[in-house]
MIROVO-357665 format. One line per field, with one value per residue (C-alpha): z, x negated, y negated; residue in one letter. Coordinates in steps of 0.1 Angstrom, whole numbers, plus 2048, in hexadecimal, padded with zeros to 3 digits. Layout:
# MIROVO-357665
c3 <- c(Z | ...)
c1 <- c(X | ...)
c2 <- c(Y | ...)
code <- c(a | ...)
//
This chain:
# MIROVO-357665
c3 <- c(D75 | D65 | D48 | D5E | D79 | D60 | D55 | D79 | D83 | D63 | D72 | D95 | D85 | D6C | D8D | DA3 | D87 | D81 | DA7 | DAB | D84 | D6F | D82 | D9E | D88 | D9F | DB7 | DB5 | DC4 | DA2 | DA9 | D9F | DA6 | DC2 | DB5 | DBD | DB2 | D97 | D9A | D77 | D69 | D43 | D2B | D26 | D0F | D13 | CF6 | CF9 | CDB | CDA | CC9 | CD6 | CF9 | D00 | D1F | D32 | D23 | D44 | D5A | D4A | D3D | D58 | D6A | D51 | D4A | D72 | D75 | D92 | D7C | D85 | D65 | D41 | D32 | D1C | D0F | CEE | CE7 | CC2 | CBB | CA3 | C89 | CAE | CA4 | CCA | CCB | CE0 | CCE | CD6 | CF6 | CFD | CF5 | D0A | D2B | D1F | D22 | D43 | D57 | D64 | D5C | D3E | D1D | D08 | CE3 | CD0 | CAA | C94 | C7B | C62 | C60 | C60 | C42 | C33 | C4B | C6C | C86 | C95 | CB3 | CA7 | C89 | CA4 | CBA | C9E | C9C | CBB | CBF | CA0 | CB2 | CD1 | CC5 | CB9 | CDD | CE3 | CFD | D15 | D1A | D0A | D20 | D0C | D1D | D15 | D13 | D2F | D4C | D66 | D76 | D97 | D9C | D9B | D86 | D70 | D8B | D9A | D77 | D6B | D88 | D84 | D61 | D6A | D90 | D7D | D58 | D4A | D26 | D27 | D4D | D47 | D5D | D5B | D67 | D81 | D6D | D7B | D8D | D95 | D85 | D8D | D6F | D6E | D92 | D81 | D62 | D65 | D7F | D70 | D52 | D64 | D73 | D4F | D41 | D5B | D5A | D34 | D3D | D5C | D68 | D7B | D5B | D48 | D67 | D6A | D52 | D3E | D39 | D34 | D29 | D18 | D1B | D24 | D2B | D11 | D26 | D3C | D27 | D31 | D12 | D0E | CEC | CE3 | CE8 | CD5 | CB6 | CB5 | CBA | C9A | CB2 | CA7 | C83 | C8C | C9B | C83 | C7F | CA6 | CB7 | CD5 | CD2 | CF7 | CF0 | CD1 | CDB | CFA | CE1 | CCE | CE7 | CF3 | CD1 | CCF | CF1 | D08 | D2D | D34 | D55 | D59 | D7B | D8A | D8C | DB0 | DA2 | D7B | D77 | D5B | D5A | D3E | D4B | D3F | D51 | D36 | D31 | D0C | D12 | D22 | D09 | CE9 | D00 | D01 | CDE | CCB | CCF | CE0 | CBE | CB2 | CD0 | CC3 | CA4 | C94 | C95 | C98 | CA7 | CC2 | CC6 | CCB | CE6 | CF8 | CFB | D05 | D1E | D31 | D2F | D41 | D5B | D60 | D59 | D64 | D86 | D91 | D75 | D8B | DAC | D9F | D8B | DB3 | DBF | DA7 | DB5 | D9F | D88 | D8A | D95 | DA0 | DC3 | DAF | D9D | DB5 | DCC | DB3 | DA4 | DC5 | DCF | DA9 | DB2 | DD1 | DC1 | DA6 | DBF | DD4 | DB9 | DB0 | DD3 | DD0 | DB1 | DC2 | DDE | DC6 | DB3 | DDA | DD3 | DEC | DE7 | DE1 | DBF | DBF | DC0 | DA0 | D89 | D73 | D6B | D5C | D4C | D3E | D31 | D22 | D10 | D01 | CF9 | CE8 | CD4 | CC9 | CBF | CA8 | C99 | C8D | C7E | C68 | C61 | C56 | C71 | C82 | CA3 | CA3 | CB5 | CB3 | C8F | C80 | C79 | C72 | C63 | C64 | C7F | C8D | CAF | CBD | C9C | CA4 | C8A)
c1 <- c(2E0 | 2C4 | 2C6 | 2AF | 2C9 | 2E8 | 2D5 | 2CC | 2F0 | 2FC | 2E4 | 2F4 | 317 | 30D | 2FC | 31B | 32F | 319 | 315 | 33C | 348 | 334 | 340 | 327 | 30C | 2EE | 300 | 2F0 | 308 | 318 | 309 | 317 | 33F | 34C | 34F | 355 | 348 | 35E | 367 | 35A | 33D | 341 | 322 | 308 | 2ED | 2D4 | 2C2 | 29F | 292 | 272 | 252 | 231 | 238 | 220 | 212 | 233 | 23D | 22E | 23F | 265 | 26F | 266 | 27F | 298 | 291 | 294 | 2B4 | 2CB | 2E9 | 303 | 312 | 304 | 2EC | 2D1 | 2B5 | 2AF | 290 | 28B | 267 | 26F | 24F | 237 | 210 | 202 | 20E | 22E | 241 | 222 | 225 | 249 | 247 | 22B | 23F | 25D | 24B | 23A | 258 | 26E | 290 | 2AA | 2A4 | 28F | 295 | 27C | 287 | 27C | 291 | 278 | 275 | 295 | 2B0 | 2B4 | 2CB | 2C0 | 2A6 | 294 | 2A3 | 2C5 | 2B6 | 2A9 | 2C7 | 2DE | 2C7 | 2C8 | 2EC | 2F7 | 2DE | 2EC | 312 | 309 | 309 | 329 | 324 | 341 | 326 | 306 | 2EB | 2D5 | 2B8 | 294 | 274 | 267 | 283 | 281 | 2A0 | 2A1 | 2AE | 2D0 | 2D0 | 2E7 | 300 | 305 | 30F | 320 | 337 | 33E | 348 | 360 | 36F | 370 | 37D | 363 | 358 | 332 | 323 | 301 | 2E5 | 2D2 | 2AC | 298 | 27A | 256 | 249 | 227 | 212 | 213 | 21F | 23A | 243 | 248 | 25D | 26A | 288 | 28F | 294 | 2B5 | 2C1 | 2C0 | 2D1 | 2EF | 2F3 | 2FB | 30E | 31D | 322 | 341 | 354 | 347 | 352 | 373 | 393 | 39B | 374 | 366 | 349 | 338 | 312 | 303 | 2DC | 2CC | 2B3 | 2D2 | 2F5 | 308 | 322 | 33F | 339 | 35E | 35E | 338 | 34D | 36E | 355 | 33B | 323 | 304 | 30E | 323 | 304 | 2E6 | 2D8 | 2D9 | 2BB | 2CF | 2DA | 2E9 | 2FC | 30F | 311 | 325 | 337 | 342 | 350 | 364 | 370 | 37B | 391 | 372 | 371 | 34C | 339 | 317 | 305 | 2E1 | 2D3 | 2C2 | 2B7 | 2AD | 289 | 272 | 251 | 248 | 22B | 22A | 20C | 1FE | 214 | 210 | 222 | 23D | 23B | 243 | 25F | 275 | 26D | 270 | 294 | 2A0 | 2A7 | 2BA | 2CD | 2D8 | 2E4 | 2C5 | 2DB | 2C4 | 2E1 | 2E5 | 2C0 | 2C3 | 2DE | 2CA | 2AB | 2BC | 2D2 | 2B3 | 2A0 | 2C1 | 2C6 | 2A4 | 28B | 29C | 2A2 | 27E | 275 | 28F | 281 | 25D | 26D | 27B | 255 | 24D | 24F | 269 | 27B | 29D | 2BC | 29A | 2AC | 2CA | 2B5 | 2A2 | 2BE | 2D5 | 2B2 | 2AD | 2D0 | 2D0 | 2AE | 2BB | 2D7 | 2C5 | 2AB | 2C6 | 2D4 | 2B7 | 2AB | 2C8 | 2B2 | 292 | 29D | 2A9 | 289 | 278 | 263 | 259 | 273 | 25D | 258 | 282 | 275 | 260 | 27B | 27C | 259 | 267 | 282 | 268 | 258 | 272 | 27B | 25E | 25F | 283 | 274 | 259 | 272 | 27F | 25F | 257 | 277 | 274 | 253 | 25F | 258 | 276 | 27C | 25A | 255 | 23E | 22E | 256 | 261 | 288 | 286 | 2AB | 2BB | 2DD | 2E2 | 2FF | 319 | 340 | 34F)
c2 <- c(772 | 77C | 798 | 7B4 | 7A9 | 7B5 | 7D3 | 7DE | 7D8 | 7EB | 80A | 805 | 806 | 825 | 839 | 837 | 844 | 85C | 867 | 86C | 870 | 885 | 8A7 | 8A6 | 8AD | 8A9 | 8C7 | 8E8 | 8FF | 90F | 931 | 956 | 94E | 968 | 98F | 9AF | 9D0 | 9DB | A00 | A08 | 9F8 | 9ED | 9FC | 9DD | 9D8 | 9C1 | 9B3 | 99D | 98B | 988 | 977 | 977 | 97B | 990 | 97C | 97E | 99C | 9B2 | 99A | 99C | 9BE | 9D3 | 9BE | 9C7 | 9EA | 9EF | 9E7 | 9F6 | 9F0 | A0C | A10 | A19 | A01 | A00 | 9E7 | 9DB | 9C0 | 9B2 | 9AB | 98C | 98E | 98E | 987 | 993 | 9B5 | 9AC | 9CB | 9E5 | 9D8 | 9DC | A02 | A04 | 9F3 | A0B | A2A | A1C | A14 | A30 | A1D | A0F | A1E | A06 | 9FE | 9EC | 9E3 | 9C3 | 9B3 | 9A4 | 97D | 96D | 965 | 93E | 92F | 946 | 937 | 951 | 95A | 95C | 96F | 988 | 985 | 991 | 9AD | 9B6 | 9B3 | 9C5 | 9E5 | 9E1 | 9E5 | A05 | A12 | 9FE | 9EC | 9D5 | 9BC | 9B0 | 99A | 984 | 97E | 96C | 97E | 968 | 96C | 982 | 991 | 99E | 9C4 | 9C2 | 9A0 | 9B0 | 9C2 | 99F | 992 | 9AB | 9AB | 984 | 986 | 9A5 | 994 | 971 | 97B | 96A | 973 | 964 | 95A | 949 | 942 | 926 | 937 | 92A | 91C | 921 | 902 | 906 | 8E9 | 8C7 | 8BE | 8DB | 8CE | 8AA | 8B1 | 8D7 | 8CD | 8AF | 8C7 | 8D4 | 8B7 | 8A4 | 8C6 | 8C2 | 8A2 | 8A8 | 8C2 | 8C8 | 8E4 | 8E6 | 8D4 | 8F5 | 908 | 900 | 903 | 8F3 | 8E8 | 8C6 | 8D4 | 8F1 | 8FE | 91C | 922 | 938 | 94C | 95E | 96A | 985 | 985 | 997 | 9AE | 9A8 | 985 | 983 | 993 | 97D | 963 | 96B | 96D | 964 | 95C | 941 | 92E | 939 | 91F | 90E | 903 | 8FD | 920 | 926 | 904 | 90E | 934 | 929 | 910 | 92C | 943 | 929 | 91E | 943 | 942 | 94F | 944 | 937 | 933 | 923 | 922 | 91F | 940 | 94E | 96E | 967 | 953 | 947 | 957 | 93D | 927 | 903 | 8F5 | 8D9 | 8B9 | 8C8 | 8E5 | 8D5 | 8BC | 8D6 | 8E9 | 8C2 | 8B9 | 8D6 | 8CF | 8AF | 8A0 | 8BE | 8BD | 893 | 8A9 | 891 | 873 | 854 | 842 | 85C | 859 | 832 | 839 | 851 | 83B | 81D | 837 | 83F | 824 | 80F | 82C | 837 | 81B | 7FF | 802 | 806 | 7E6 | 7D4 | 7DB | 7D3 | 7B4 | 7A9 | 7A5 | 78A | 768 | 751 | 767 | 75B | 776 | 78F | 78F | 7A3 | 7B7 | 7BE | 7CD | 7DC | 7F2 | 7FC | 806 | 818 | 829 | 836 | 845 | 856 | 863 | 871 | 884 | 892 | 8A0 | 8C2 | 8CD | 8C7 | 8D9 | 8F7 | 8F7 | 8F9 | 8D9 | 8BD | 8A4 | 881 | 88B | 87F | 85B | 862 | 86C | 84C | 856 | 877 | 86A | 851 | 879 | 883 | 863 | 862 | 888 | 882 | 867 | 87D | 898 | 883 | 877 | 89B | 8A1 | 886 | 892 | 8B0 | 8C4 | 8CA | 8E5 | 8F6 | 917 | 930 | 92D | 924 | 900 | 8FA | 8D7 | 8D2 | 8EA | 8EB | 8DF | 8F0 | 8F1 | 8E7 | 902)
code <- c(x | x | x | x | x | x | x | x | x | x | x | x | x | x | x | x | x | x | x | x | x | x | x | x | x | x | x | x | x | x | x | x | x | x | x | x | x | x | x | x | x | x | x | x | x | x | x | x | x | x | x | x | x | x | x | x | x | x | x | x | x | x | x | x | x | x | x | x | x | x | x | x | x | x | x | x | x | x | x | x | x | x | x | x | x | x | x | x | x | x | x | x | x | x | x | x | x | x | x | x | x | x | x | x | x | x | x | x | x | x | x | x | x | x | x | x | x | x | x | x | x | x | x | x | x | x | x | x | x | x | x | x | x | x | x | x | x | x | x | x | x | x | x | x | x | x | x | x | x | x | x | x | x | x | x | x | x | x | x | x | x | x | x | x | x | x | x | x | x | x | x | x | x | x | x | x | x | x | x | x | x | x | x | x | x | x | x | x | x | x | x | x | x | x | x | x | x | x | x | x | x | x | x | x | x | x | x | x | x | x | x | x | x | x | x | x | x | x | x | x | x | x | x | x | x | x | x | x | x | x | x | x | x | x | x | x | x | x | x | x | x | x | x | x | x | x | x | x | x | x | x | x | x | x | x | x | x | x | x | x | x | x | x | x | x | x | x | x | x | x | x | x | x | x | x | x | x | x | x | x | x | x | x | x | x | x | x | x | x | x | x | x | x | x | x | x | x | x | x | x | x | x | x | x | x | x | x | x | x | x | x | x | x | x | x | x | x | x | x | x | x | x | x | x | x | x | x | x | x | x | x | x | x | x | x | x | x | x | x | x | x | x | x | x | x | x | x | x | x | x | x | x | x | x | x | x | x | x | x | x | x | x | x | x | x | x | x | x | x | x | x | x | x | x | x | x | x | x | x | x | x | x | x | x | x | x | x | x | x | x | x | x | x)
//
């Protein structure tokens, strides 16, 4: 046989492990876990760095500050060194809507050895324990949370005894090229980390997404939370690391009530959101780099390069190619079509997922290329040139 035939047999082989032995990744029915209203409801704070968000600032806090939570809680957003009034405008929202007590503070910029929205974070946290809180919910400026968003997790982490329950938000797909790479976004993040292997004990696996984190506070203090992970760029990644290194039960799950209000409509801007840290999340390893190119390009690129290869007259062992890249590209289409469906999104773009993963290849690549020009996980104005991924200690 030919070597595209090995490699598109080596993709066929890969995609049926992956369809049956990589925890059902591609399923998207982790939601909320069952709960019941607990007959008191623990005090919750829920803090909200923030820098320059004033664009989706009008879109996000109101959500939070009209809460329908039944018990005591409270809202805290850090303005982290904002140049577009985001702090001004917080106040202004706070005094507007009729709901959760707003605190607005702002720690100065951050310490050697802090990235900024831990910096901010540990801010906000230190505040928030003031008013001793059972629970804290770390949230993003740009998610939205329905009305009783925090009721419904509240209630998990109590019915479940869970000690941080994460929601992964539903991002905004409105562009063409936010309908192109924005799923593919979660699909690529489960398949790195499933989550029913973070789900169930004892774990497999252990993630949680950033935007959505309802934390227990004790748990957040036996854990050093955040100066164990100061200096992560993959923050909700080692935050959920160290809660679990501290004994803490974790949950991650798709979220039906929790968006993004971020818009990403350029290839650019969805360009900087992969890069900034796909290299940092390799822990900057060129080897782990390597690994991941030639990863992708075998599962992602080569099937379609085998069917296309099939069509050529003459090319010895095409006929195997051919067949085994087209039973491999019908696997990895299939697996794609729950998170289309999630995301609401006609499902032929499922058939052009090796062009995204041919993206975010290239992205990763890229991500690499600025760190070893010196300029590291870029966000906002700041520039960690050797950042933490998601520390083990």
């Amino acid at each position: 046989m030919s070597p595209l035939a090995w490699i598109a047999l080596t993709s066929l082989a890969a995609w049926l492990w992956l369809l049956l032995g990589q925890g059902f990744f591609w399923r998207t029915d982790q939601r909320l876990p069952r709960r019941t209203a607990p007959a008191d409801w623990p005090s919750v704070v829920i803090v909200v760095p923030a820098r320059d968000e004033a664009d989706v600032l009008p879109e996000s806090l109101p959500s939070l500050l009209r809460q329908t939570y039944p018990g005591r809680a409270a809202v805290v957003l850090v303005d982290d060194g904002s140049t577009d009034g985001t702090g001004e405008l917080a106040r202004k929202l706070g005094e507007q809507c009729d709901g959760l007590p707003l605190t607005v503070t702002s720690p100065g910029e951050p310490e050697p050895g802090w990235t900024g929205k831990l910096w901010a974070l540990r801010h906000g946290i230190a505040l928030a324990r003031t008013l001793r809180p059972e629970y804290l919910l770390l949230t993003d400026a740009d998610i939205a949370h329905e009305p009783d968003s925090l009721s419904e997790l509240v209630a998990a982490a109590r019915s479940n005894g869970l000690d941080l329950v994460s929601q992964m938000a539903r991002l905004r797909v409105a562009t063409g090229w936010e309908r192109l790479v924005v799923p593919a976004f979660v699909y690529f993040f489960a398949q790195l980390y499933p989550f029913r292997w973070i789900n169930r004990e004892p774990a497999r696996a252990t993630a949680a997404a950033g935007g959505c984190v309802l934390l227990r506070t004790e748990t957040a203090v036996r854990a050093e939370i955040p100066e164990s992970v100061r200096q992560a760029v993959i923050d909700d990644v080692a935050v959920a690391r160290a809660v679990r290194r501290a004994g803490g039960r974790v949950w991650l799950g798709l979220a039906e009530r929790v968006d993004s209000v971020r818009p990403y409509p350029r290839l650019a801007d969805l360009w900087r959101m992969v890069s900034r840290s796909a290299y940092a999340q390799l822990r900057h390893s060129p080897l782990l780099l390597l690994g991941t190119v030639v990863g992708l390009a075998v599962l992602y690129l080569a099937p379609p390069v085998a069917v296309c290869a099939a069509t050529v007259p003459g090319v010895h062992g095409s006929a195997v190619a051919g067949w085994s890249g087209l039973l491999a590209w019908a696997v990895m289409t299939a697996t794609y079509v729950p998170m289309l469906r999630y995301y609401r999104q006609t499902l032929w773009l499922a058939p052009l997922l090796p062009l995204t993963a041919l993206l975010y290849l290239l992205m990763t690549v890229d991500s690499a290329v600025q760190h070893h020009r010196g300029r590291g996980a870029a966000w906002k104005g700041r520039t960690y040139s050797r950042p933490e991924a998601a520390p083990d200690r």
